[in-house]
MIKEMI-627169 format. One record per residue: x, y, z negated of N, C-alpha, C, O in turn; residue in three letters. Coordinates in steps of 0.2 Angstrom, whole numbers, plus 5000, padded with zeros to 4 digits. Atoms other than C-alpha are relative to their C-alpha. Example, Ala and Ser with C-alpha at 12.3 -4.5 7.8 and 13.67 -1.06 7.14 Angstrom:
2
500449945000506249784961500450065000500950054997ala
499649945001506849954964499650054997499950114996ser
//
This chain:
180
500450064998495049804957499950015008500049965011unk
500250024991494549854975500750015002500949985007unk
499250054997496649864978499949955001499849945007unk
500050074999496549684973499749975005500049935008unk
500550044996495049654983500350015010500449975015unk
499649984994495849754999500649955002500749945008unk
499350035000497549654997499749945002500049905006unk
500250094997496549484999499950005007500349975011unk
500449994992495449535014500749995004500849955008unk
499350004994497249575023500349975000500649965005unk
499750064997498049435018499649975003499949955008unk
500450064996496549325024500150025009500349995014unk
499749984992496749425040500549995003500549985009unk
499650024998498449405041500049935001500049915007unk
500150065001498249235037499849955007500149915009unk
500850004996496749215049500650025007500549995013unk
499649994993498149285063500449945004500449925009unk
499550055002499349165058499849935003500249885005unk
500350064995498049035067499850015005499549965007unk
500349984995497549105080500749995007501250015008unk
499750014994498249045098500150075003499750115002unk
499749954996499249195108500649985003501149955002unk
499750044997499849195123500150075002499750125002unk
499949954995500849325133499850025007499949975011unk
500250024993500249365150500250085003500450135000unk
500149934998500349505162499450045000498950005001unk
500649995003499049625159499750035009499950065014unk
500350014992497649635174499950075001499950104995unk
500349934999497049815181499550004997499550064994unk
500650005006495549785172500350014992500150064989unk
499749985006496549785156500350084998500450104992unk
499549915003497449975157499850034996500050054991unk
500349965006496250075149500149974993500250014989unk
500150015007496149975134500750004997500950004991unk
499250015003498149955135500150054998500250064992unk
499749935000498450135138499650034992499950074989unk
500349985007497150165121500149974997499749984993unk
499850005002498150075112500750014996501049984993unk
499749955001499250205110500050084999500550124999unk
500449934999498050345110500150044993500250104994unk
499849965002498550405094500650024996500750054991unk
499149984999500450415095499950055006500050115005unk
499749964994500550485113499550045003499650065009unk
500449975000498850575113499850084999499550135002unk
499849925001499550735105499450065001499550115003unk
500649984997497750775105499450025002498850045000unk
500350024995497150765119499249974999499249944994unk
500650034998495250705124500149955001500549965006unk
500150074999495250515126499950005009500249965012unk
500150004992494750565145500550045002500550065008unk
499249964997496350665147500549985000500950005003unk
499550035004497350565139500149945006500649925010unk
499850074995496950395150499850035009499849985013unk
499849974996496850525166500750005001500949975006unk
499250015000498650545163500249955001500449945006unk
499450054998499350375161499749965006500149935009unk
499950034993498350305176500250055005500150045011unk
499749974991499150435188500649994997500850045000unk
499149985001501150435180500149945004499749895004unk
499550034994502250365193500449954994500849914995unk
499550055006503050295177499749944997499949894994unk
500450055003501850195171499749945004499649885001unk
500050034995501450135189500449965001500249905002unk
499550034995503150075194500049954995500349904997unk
499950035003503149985179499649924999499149915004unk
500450064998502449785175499849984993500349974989unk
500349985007501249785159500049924999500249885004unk
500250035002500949655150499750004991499750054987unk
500249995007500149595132499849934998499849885002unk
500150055004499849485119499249995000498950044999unk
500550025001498149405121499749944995499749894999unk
500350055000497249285110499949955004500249945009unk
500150074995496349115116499250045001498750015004unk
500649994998494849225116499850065005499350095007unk
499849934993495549355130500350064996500650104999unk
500049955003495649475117500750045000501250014997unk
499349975001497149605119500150054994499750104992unk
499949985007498149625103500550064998500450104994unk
499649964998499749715108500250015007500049975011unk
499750004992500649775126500850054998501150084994unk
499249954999502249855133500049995008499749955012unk
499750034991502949885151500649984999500949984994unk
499250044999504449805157500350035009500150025015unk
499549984993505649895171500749975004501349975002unk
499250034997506949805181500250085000499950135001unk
499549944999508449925180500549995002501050035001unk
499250054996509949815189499849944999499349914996unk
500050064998510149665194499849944995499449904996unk
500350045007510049575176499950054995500350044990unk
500049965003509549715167499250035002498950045007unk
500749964999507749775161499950054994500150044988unk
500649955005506849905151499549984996499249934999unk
500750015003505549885138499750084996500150124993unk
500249945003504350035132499249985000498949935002unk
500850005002502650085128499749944996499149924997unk
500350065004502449945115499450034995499650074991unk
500549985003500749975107499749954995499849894998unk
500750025004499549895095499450064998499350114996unk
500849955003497649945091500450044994501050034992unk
499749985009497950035074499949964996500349944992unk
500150065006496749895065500449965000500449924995unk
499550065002498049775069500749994999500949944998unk
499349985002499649855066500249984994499849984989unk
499549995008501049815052499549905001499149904996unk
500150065000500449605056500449965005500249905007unk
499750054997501649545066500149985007500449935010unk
500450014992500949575084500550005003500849955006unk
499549964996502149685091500649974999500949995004unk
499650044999503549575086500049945003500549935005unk
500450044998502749425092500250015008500549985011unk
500049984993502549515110500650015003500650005009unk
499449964998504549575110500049935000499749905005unk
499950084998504949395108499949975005500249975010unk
500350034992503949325120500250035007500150005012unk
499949974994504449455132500950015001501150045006unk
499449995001506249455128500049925002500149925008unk
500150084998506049245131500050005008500449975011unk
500449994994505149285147500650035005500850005010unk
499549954994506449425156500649944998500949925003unk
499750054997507749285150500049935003500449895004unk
499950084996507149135158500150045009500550025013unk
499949944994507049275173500550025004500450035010unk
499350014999508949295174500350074997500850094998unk
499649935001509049465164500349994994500249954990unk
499550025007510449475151500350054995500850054992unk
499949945002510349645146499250064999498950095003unk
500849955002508649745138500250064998500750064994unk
499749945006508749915132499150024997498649994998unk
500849955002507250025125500250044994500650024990unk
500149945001507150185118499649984993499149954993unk
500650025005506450165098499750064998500250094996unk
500249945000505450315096499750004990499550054986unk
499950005005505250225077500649984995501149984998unk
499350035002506550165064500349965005500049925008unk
499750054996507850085074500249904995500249844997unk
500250085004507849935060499549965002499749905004unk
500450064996506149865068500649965004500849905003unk
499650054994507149825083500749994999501149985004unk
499250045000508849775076499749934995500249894994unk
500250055002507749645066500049945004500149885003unk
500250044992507349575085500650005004500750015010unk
499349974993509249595092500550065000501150064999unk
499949954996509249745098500650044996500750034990unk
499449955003510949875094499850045003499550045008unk
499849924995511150055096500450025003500949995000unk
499749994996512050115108500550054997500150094994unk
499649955004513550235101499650075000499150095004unk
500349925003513050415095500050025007499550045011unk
499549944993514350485112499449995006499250035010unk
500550044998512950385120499150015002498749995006unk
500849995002511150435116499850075005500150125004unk
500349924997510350565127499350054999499150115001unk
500650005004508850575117500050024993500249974990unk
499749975006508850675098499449944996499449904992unk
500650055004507250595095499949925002499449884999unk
500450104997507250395104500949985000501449985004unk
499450044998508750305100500149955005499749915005unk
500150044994509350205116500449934997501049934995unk
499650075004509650015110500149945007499949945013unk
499950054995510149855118500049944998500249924992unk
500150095003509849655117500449975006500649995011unk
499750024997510649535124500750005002501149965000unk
499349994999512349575131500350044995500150094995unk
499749995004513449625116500250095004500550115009unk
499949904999513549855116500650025003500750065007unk
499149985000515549855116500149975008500450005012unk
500050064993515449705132499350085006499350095012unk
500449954994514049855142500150055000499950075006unk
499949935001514750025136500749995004500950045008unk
499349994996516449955144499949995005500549985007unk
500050024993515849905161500150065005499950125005unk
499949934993516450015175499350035001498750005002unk
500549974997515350145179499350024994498850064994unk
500750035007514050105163499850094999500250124996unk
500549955003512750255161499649984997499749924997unk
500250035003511550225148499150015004499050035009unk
500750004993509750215157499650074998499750104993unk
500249945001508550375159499549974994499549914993unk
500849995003506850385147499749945003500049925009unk
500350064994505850235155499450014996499049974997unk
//
């Protein structure tokens, strides 16, 4: 019985999401903390909550990078990711987060979209990212893995959207991108 009762509430919440205006935006300096703790317990590894968002506002990687998130119509940030130019029509996507309560609804696919929309009206024709979970999420969205001979990572498969794998892996010179 409290199953059944549990399974309602999350549909209604899904449901309830499902109306809800959201809008992409880039995320303001005001917003990092809350971005960066939306990943506090994947990449926290323990860590103190004030250790943890010490770190990501000083990494040079985090900095060079251009945040954005999914915001409701009532400011509230639902998901985020950075985005790296890495050539000329070629960018990066990482650090895609949700809170925990809102995960497994839809956010973080939502956000890819919009931001995969966004880098191509931009002129990029080539994303990659790194899946640190099942690679399935992001071949739902596109995304290929990049061949085995390829991967320089045991744990984060490196994938790609947009420009067909066979069409990027043959380009003169084609390294696949560092960690981002």
């Amino acid at each position: 019985m409290a199953e059944n009762s549990a399974r309602r509430r999350a549909g209604r919440d899904l449901s309830a999401l499902k109306e809800i205006e959201m809008k992409l935006r880039e995320a303001a300096q005001a917003d990092m903390d809350q971005v960066y703790m939306m990943g506090f317990d994947i990449w926290g590894e323990g860590q103190a909550e004030r250790v943890y968002l010490e770190q990501c506002r000083a990494s040079p990687k985090y900095k060079a990078g251009r945040w954005y998130a999914l915001a409701d119509e009532r400011l509230i940030l639902l998901s985020s990711l950075v985005t790296y130019k890495i050539g000329p029509a070629a960018a990066g996507i990482g650090s895609i987060a949700t809170p925990p309560a809102l995960r497994r609804r839809g956010l973080a696919t939502r956000l890819i979209t919009d931001m995969l929309a966004l880098l191509t009206q931009e002129g990029v024709k080539t994303v990659f990212l790194f899946s640190d979970i099942t690679p399935e999420f992001y071949e739902k969205l596109g995304f290929r893995k990049l061949p085995a001979g390829l991967q320089r990572y045991p744990k984060s498969a490196c994938m790609a959207w947009g420009t067909p794998v066979p069409e990027i892996i043959s380009a003169p010179g084609f390294t696949p991108p560092a960690y981002f």
